[in-house]
C-alpha positions in Angstrom: 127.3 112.7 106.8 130.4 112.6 109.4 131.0 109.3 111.6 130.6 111.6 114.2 127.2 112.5 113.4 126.1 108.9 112.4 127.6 107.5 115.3 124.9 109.7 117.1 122.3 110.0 114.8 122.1 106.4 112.7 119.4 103.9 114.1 121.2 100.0 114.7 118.9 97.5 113.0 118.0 96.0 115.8 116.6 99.2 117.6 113.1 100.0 116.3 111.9 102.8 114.7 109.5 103.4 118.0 111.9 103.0 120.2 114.5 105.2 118.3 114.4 108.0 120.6 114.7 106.2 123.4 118.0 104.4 122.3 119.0 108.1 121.5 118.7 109.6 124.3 120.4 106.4 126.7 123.1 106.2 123.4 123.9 110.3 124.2 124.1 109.8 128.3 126.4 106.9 127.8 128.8 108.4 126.0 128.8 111.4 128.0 128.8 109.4 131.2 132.3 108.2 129.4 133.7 111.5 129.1 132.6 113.1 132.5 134.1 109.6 134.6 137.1 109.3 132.6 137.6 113.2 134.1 137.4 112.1 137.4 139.6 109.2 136.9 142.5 111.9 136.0 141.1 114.1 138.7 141.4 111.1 141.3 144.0 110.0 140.9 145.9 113.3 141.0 144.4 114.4 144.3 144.3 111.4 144.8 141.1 109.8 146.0 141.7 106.3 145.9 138.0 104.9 146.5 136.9 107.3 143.7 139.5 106.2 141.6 139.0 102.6 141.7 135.1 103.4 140.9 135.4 105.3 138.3 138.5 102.8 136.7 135.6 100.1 136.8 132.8 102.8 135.5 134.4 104.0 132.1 134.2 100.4 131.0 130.8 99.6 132.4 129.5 102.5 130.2 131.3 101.3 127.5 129.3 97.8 128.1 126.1 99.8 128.2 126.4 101.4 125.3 126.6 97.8 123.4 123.8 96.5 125.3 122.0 99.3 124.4 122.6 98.8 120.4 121.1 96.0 120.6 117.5 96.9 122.1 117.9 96.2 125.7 116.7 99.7 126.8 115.4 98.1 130.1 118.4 96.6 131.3 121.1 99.3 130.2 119.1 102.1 132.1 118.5 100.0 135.0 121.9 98.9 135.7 123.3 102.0 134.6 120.8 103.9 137.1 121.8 101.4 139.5 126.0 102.3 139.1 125.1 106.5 138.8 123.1 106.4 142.2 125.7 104.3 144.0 128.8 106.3 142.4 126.9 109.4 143.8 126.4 108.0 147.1 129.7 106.7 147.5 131.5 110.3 146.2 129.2 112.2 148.8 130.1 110.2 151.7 133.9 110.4 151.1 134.0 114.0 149.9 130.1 115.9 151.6 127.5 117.7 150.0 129.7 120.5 149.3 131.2 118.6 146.9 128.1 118.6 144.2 127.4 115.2 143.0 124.1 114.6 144.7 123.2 116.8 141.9 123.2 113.8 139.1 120.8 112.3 140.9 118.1 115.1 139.8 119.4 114.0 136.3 118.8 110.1 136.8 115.6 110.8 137.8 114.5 111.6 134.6 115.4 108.3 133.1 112.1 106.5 133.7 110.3 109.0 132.0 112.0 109.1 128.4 112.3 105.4 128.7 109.7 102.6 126.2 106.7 102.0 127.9 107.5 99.3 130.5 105.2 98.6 132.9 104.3 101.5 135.5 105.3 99.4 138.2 109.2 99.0 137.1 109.5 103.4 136.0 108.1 103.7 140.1 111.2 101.7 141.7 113.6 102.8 138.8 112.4 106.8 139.7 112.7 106.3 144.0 116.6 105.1 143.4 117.8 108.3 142.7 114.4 110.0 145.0 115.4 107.5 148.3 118.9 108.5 147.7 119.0 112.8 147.1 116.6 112.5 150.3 119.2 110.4 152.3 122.0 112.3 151.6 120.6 115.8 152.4 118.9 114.7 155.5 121.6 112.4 157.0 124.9 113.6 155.5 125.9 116.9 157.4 128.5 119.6 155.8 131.4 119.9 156.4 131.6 116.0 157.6 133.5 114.1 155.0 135.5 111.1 155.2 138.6 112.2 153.1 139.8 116.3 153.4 140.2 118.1 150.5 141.5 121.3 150.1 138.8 124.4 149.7 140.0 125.2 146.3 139.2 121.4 145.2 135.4 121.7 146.8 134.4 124.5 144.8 136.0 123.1 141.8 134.1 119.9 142.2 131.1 122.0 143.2 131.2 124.0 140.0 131.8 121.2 137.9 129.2 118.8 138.8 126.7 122.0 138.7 127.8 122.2 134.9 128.0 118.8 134.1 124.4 118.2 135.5 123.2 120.9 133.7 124.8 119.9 130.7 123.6 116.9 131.1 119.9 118.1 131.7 120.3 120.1 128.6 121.9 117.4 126.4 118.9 114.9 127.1 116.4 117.4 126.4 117.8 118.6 123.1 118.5 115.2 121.7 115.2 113.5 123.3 113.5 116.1 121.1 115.2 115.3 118.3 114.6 112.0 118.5 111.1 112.7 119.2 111.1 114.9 115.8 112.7 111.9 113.9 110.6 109.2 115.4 107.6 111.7 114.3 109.1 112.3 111.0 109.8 107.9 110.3 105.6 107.7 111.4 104.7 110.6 109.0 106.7 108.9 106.1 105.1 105.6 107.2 101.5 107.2 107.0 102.4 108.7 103.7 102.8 105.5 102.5 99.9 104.1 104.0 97.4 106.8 103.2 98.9 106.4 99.5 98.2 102.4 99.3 94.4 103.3 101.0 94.3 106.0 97.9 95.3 103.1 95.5 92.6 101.3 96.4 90.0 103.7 96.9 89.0 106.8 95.8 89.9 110.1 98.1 86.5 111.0 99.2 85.7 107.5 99.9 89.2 107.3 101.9 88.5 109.8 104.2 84.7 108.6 105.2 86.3 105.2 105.7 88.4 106.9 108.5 86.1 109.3 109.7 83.2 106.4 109.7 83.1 102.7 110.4 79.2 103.2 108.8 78.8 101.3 105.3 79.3 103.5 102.8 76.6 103.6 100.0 75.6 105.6 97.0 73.3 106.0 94.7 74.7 108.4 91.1 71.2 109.0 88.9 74.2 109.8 86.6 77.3 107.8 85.3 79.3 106.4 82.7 80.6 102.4 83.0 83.4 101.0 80.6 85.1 97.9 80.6 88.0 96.9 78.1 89.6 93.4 78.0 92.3 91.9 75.9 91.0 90.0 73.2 92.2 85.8 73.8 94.2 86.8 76.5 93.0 83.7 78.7 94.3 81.6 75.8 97.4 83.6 75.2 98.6 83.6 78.8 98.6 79.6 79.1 101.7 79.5 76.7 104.0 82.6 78.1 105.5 82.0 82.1 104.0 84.2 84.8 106.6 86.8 85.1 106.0 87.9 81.7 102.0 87.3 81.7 102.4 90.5 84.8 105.0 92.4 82.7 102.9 92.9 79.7 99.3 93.4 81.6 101.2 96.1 83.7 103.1 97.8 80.2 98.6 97.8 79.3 97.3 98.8 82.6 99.9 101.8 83.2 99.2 103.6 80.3 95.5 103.4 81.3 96.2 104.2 84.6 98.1 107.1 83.4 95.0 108.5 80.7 92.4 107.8 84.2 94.9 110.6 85.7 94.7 112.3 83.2 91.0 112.9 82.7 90.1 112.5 86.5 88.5 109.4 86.4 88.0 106.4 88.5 89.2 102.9 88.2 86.9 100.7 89.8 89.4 97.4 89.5 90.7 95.2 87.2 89.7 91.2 87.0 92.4 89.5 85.1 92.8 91.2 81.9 89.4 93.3 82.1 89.7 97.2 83.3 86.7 98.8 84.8 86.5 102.8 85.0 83.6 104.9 85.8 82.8 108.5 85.1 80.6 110.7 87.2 81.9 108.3 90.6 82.3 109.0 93.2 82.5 112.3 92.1 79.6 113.7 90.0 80.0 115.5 87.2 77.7 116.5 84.1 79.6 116.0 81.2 80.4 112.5 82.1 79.9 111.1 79.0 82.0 113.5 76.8 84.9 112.9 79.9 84.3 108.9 78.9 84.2 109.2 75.5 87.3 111.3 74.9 89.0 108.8 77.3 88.3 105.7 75.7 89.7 106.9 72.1 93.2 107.9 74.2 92.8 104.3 75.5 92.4 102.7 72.2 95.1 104.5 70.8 97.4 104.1 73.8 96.6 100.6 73.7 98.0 100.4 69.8 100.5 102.4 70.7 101.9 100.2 73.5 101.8 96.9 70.9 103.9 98.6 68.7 106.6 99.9 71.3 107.0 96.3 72.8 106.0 94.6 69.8 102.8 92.5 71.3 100.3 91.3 68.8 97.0 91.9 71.0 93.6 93.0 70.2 90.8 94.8 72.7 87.2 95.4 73.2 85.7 98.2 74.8 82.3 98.7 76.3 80.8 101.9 77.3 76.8 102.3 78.8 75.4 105.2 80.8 73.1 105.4 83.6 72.3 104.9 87.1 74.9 103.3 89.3 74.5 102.1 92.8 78.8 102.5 94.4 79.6 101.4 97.6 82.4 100.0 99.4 82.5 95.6 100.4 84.0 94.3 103.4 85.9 94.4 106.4 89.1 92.4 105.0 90.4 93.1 101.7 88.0 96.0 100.9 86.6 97.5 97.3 85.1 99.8 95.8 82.7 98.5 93.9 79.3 99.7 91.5 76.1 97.3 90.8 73.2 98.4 88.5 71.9 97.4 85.1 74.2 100.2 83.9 77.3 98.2 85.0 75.9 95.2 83.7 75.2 96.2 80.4 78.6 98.0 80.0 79.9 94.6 80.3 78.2 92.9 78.0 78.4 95.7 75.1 82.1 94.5 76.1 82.1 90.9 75.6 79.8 91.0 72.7 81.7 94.0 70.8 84.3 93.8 68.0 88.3 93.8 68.3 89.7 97.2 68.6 86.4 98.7 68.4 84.2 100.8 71.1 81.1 99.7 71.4 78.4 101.8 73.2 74.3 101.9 73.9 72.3 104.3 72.2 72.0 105.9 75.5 75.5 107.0 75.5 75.6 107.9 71.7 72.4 110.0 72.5 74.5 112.3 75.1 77.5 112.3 72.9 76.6 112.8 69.2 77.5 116.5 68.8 80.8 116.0 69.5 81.8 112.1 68.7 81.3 110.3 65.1 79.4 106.8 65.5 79.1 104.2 62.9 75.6 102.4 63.6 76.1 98.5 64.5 72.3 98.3 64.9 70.5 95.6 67.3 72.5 92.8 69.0 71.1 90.5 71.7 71.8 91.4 75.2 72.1 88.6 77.8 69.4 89.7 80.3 67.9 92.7 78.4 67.5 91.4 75.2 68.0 93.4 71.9 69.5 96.7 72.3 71.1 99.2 70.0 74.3 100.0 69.7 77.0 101.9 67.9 80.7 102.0 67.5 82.4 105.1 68.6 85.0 105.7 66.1 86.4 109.8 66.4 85.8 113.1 67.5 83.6 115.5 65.2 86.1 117.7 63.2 83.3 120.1 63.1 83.5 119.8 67.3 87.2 119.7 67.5 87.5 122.4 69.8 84.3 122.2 71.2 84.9 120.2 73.8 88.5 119.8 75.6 89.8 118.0 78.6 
């Protein structure tokens, strides 16, 4: 990018992004306020018109201050004082030189200004808009062609006519173009910032649930007849992390939880949250689908083996039990701070426990789940184990995919 075109396009740190275009648009009128005095301070002093001459020799620098001020976020005081020098300098110019001459016509331009300004109070854009109303008013009904208080020749009048026509068009045109670019970029900075926003709602909770948390302020609850519910959590890992400092107790749970992130992606799951070193993913939420159990079961193999895979790439020494159960889930989100989404049932519950009271990189599920998955998943029978809460259940270790049933069933 040129310095030219960052020197009119680059926001200063202390201007806002909401207020970008409004800096823009005062930053553009400046500098062109520069250019078209420091004309008439050649032209004025070659006709010469003194008055007009000394104003302007005091202008180019006062725009020069403005455009400072402006830089650093004081949109109300530039365009006021600036309004304030542009509707006397017009008043001034017609009273020496007469209508004839043009530059009442700025004023149609400064008018503007109170409208493409930040939101100050209504009060404030009324008195800034009647300067430059009060003033185009006074000067056509109480300044009279042809009465001027300096003669210039006829040739110089419709020069300065034409001129200040073109510059106050130009002007008009220059504001509009780059007030709507501004307006584009401001739009485009809140899109990016809403990107980023929708994607941090999205990490947190599922689409669907997303979008009825913004359509809805209603609680949102569910009942799924239909769902499968594992945890996995590192085996000691309470223990381990009390001799390691924090920065690497984060460095390896997120080396573990990326990869499982990555297979959730994969298989278009839905992880429910993690609680210290335990992962919690569902199948059939909030989304339903029939085969959930196969989905879960293929899933927690590639999680097992990702998990092996990821000890021997950064040479960690960890084990992991997994827990699988089917059933009925109630999902719902918790909250007006901080919300989850979260699922409660007996079918949660269990899946937790088949967890805590499995075996180091083994899979332990509930005869429910081996019922649904049998035909296409080898089990090795652990048999009854004691339940916390439900007493003795049976369970079985899920240990590889049918080679019969390969190809039966793919992701």
């Amino acid at each position: 990018m040129s310095l030219l075109s960052r020197y009119f396009t680059e926001i200063p740190n202390s201007v806002s992004i909401r207020n970008f275009r409004y800096y823009l648009v005062a930053h553009i009128a400046y500098n062109f306020a520069i250019v078209v005095h420091s004309l008439w301070l050649v032209l004025f002093f070659l006709i010469p018109v003194k008055p007009l001459f000394y104003f302007n020799l005091f202008s180019v620098p006062f725009f020069l201050f403005c455009i400072l001020i402006n830089r650093k976020g004081y949109h109300l005081l530039t365009t006021s004082t600036a309004m304030i020098e542009i509707v006397g300098h017009q008043l001034l110019a017609t009273y020496l030189l007469g209508i004839e001459s043009g530059f009442q016509h700025y004023l149609l331009v400064v008018a503007l200004f109170p409208f493409i300004m930040p939101k100050w109070h209504l009060f404030i854009k009324i008195l800034i808009f009647l300067m430059p109303l009060i003033s185009y008013m006074f000067i056509l009904f109480y300044f009279q062609p042809h009465v001027t208080s300096i003669q210039l020749e006829p040739s110089y009048l419709t020069f300065l006519k034409g001129s200040n026509l073109l510059f106050a068009f130009i002007c008009v045109g220059i504001l509009g173009a780059h007030f709507n670019y501004a307006g584009n970029k401001s739009e485009e900075q809140l899109d990016k910032e809403n990107e980023k926003s929708e994607l941090l709602l999205l990490n947190i909770l599922p689409r669907k649930i997303a979008s009825k948390l913004k359509e809805s302020s209603e609680i949102i609850s569910e009942r799924f007849p239909e769902a499968s519910i594992l945890f996995a959590d590192l085996v000691g890992f309470t223990h381990f992390s009390e001799k390691i400092n924090p920065e690497e107790l984060v460095l390896i749970l997120n080396n573990y939880f990326s990869e499982f992130d990555a297979l959730v992606e994969k298989y278009q799951l839905e992880k429910i949250k993690t609680i210290g070193d335990a992962y919690m993913v569902a199948a059939g939420v909030p989304d339903k689908i029939t085969d959930h159990a196969l989905v879960m079961a293929e899933f927690s193999l590639d999680m097992l083996n990702a998990f092996h895979a990821c000890n021997l790439k950064n040479g960690y020494d960890m084990d992991i039990r997994i827990g699988i159960h089917c059933g009925t889930v109630a999902a719902g989100v918790i909250g007006m701070k901080k919300f989850t989404y979260d699922l409660w049932g007996d079918t949660v519950n269990i899946a937790s426990r088949l967890e805590s009271s499995g075996c180091a990189n083994r899979i332990q599920v509930s005869d429910e789940f081996y019922h649904q998955c049998k035909d296409h998943f080898e089990f090795e029978k652990r048999g009854l184990i004691q339940v916390k809460g439900k007493g003795e259940i049976l369970t079985y270790f899920l240990t590889g995919k049918t080679p019969a049933k390969e190809s039966a069933y793919t992701v």
